[in-house]
N, C-alpha and C positions, 0 to 999 in steps of 0.2 A: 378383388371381388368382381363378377358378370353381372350383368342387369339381363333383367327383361319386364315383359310386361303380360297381363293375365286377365282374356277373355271371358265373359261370359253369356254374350248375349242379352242382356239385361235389359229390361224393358222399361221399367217402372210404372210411374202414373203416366207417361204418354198417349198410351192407349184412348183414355177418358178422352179425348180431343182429335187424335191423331189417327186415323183407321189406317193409316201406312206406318204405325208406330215401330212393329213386329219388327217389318222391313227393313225399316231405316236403321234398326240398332243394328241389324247384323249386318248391312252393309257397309256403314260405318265401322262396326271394328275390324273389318279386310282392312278399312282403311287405315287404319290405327296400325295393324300389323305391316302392311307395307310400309308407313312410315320408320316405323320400331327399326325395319331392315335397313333402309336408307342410313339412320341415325345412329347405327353402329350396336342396337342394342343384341343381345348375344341368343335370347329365349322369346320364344313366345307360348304361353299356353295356354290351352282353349280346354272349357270344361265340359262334361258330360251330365247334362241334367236332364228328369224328368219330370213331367207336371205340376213344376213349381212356378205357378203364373206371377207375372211382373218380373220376377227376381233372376228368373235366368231360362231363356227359350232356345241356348243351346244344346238340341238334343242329338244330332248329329256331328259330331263333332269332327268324326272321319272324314266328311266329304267337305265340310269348311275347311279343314286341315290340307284335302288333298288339292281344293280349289288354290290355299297358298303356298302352296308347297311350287306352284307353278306362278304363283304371282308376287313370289319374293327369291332373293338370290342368295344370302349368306346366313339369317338369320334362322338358329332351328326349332322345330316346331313340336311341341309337346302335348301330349295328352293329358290332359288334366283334371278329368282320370278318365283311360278308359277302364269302365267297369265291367273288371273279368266272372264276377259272380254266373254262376251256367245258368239261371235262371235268369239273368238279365241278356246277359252276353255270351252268347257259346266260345268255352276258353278257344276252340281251334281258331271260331272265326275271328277272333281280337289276335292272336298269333297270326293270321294270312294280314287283318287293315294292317299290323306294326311292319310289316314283311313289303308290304306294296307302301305305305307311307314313305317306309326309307328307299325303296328303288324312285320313288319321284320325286323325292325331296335330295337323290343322289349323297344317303349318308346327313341328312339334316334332321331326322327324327329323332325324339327320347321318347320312351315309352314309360311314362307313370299309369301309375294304378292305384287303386285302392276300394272301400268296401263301401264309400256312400256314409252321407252323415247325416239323413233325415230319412226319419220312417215313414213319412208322406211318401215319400219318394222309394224309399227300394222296398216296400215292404207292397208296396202294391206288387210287383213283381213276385211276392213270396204268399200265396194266396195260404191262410191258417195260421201264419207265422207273425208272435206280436212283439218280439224278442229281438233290438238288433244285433243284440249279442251273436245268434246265431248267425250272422253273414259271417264273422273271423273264421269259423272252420271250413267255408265254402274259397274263402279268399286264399287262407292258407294250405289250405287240400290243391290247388291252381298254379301258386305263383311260383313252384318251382319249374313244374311242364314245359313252362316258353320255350327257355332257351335249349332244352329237347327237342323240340318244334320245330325250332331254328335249324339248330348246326346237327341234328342225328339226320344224317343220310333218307331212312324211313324211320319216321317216328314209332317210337317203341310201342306205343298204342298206354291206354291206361285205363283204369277199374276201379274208381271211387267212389265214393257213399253217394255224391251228388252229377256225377259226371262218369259217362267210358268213352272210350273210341278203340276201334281193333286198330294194331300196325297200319298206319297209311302215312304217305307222302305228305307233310302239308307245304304248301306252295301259294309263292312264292319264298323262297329263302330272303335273307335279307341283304341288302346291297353291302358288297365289299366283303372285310373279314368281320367275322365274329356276328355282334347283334346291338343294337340301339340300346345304348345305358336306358338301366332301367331305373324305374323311382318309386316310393310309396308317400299317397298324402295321407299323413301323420296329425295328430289332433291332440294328443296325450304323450305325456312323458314318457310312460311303458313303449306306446306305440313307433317314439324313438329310437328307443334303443333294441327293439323289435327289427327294426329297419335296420340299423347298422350290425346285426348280427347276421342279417341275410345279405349283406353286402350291394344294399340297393340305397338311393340317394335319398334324400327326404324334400318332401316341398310340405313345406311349413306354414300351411293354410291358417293355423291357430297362435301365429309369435305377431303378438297385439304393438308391442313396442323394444326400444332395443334392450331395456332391462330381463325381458325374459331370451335374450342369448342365453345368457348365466347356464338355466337348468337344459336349456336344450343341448348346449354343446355339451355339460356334463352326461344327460343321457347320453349322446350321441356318440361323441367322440374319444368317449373311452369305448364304450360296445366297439367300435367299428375295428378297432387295431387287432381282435382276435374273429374279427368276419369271417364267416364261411360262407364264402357267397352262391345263392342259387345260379346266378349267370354265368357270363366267362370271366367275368371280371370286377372287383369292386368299385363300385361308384360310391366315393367317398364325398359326398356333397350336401349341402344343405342351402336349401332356398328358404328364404321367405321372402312376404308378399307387404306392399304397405302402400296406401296411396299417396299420390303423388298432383301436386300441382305447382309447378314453374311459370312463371311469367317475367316481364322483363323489371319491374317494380314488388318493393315487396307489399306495397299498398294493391296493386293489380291482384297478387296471385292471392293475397287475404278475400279481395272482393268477392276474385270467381270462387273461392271456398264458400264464401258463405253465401252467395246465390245459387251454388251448385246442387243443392237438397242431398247435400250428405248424409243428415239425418236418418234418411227413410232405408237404405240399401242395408245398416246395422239391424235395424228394426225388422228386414226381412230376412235376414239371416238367421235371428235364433226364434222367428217364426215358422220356416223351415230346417236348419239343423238342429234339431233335439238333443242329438248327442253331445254340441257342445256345452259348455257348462255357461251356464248362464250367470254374467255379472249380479251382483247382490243390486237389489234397486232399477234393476234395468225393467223397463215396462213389457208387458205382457200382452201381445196380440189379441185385440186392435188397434191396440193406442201402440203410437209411436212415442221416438225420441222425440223432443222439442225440434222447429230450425233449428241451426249453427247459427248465431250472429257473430259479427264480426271479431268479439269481443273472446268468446267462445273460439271459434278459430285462432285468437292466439294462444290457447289456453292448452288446446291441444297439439300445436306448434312445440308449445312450452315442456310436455308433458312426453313428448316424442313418440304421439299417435296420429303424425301426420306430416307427413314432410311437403313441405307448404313457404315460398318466398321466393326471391330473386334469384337466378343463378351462383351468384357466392354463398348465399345461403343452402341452396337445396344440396351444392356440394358437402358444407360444411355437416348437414344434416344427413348425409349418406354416409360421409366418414366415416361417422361415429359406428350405424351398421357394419362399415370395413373394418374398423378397430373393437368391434365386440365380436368378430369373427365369422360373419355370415360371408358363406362362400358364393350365394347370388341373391339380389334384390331384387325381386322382382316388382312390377309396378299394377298394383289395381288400379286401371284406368279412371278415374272417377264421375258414377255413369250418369250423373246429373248435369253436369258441365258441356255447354255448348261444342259439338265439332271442333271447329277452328280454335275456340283455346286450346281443347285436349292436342288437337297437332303441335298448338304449339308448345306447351310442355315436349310432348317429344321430340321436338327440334332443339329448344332450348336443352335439353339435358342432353342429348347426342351432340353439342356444340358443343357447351362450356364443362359438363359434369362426366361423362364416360372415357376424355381420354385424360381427364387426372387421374383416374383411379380402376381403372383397366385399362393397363399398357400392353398386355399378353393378346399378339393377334389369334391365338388356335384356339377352341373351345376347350375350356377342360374335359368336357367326355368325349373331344374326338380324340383326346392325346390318352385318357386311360382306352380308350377302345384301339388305337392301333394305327387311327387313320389319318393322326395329323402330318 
């Protein structure tokens, strides 16, 4: 199993106090990311949001990406997502940022995608449209083009209901052979095995604890063995995402949990993605979750919605994601928690936790890509 860790800009209530709040988060998770590189982690992905205040001010997520593509060395850098819809993002011009991401990241990019999970957010872009349904045919009508993009000599040009382009060049091509595994972020079971039918990777923004591996790898990884894939090649992978806190005691990493205002980042999520399915009982914006208290933090420890304790612990606690089959873990940074602990979690887990349990120095998609 890869680790990595997964960006978003995330502001919270610092604002109320802090007028450099905006700031400080996004400079801080460069920092976060250069660490991640240092400490052996294998991913990093940075998200593409819009107009969702507190919860995540990363709207650009190309020029963050291309700023580390230059201020990290080994670790690759993903999109998470860019969103290809033509009404958001013209499909050539996410074909030309994925083309110049991997010539500056020399071969370090992945290129995820997908359709957006809050109608606050893409639907502003879709002026009459109240249906998010409709984005899958704009997403779908798209996602095979790229690698056309890519590797045809002059792209063929194309004619669709939401999008054309006559024959042209588009450029940059992408560094080395072939093109930057691709991914979709996936939310639904369907949406699984959707993925592994087009031979593209899943990041698994919606797998809460490691009991639902179960349906995902049955979605998944039965689809994926008769893939036809859009790209040149199948990226047979699945991520998912969980947060994470390490410290050197497991009374430390319990505390910074529960001063961390973990609470509040759940609370903003399904008051921005609509599409996910909302837990029975969970509170309905503006009321939040309660704090975490201490007590609570073990509860979800317990419960394995939280990987949270001392370095023997947070391995024992990734295991268990290795042994239910998740091919990367990635890390939601947890964005209530002070700087210097979050480093240290990624120090601690790049010391004690990453070289028990990813021994394999190449990335798995640069060895299905060609370029390990």
């Amino acid at each position: 199993m890869e680790f990595g860790v997964f960006v978003q800009g995330y502001v919270g209530k610092r604002a109320e106090t802090d007028p450099l709040a905006e700031h400080k988060a996004l400079m801080e998770e460069t920092e976060y990311v250069i660490q991640a590189d240092r400490s052996g982690f294998k991913y990093a992905w940075a998200s593409e949001h819009h107009f969702l205040e507190e919860y995540s001010h990363l709207s650009a997520n190309d020029v963050f990406l291309g700023y580390l593509a230059h201020a990290t060395e080994r670790i690759h850098l993903g999109s998470g997502i860019f969103n290809p819809l033509a009404p958001v993002n013209h499909p050539v011009k996410v074909a030309e940022k994925v083309a110049m991401l991997d010539h500056l990241s020399e071969g370090r990019f992945e290129f995820g995608s997908g359709r957006g999970a809050g109608s606050h957010e893409i639907l502003g872009f879709l002026p009459g449209i109240t249906d998010m349904n409709h984005t899958k045919e704009l997403w779908e009508e798209t996602i095979a083009e790229f690698p056309k993009m890519w590797l045809q000599d002059e792209y063929e040009g194309f004619q669709g209901k939401h999008w054309s382009l006559p024959p042209r060049k588009v450029l940059p091509k992408p560094y080395g052979r072939s093109h930057p595994a691709m991914w979709y972020a996936a939310g639904s079971p369907p949406s699984y095995a959707m993925a592994a039918r087009k031979g593209l990777g899943v990041l698994g923004f919606s797998v809460q604890k490691v009991s639902d591996m179960e349906w995902v790898l049955e979605q998944y990884k039965t689809a994926i063995v008769d893939a036809e894939p859009v790209g040149d090649f199948v990226n047979d992978n699945v991520m998912v995402t969980t947060t994470a806190i390490c410290a050197p005691t497991h009374e430390e990493a319990v505390r910074i949990a529960a001063n961390g205002q973990l609470h509040y980042l759940p609370s903003l999520v399904f008051r921005y993605h609509d599409t996910f399915p909302r837990p029975e009982g969970f509170p309905v914006w503006p009321q939040t979750l309660p704090e975490y208290t201490e007590e609570f933090v073990e509860v979800l420890i317990e419960e394995e919605l939280l990987i949270c304790g001392d370095p023997d612990e947070v391995l024992a606690q990734c295991r268990r994601w290795e042994r239910a089959g998740a091919d990367q873990l990635s890390f939601g940074l947890p964005v209530g928690v002070p700087k210097e602990e979050t480093l240290q979690t990624l120090r601690l887990v790049g010391e004690y936790v990453i070289p028990e349990i990813d021994t394999d120095p190449v990335h798995r998609t640069s060895r299905l890509r060609g370029v390990a």
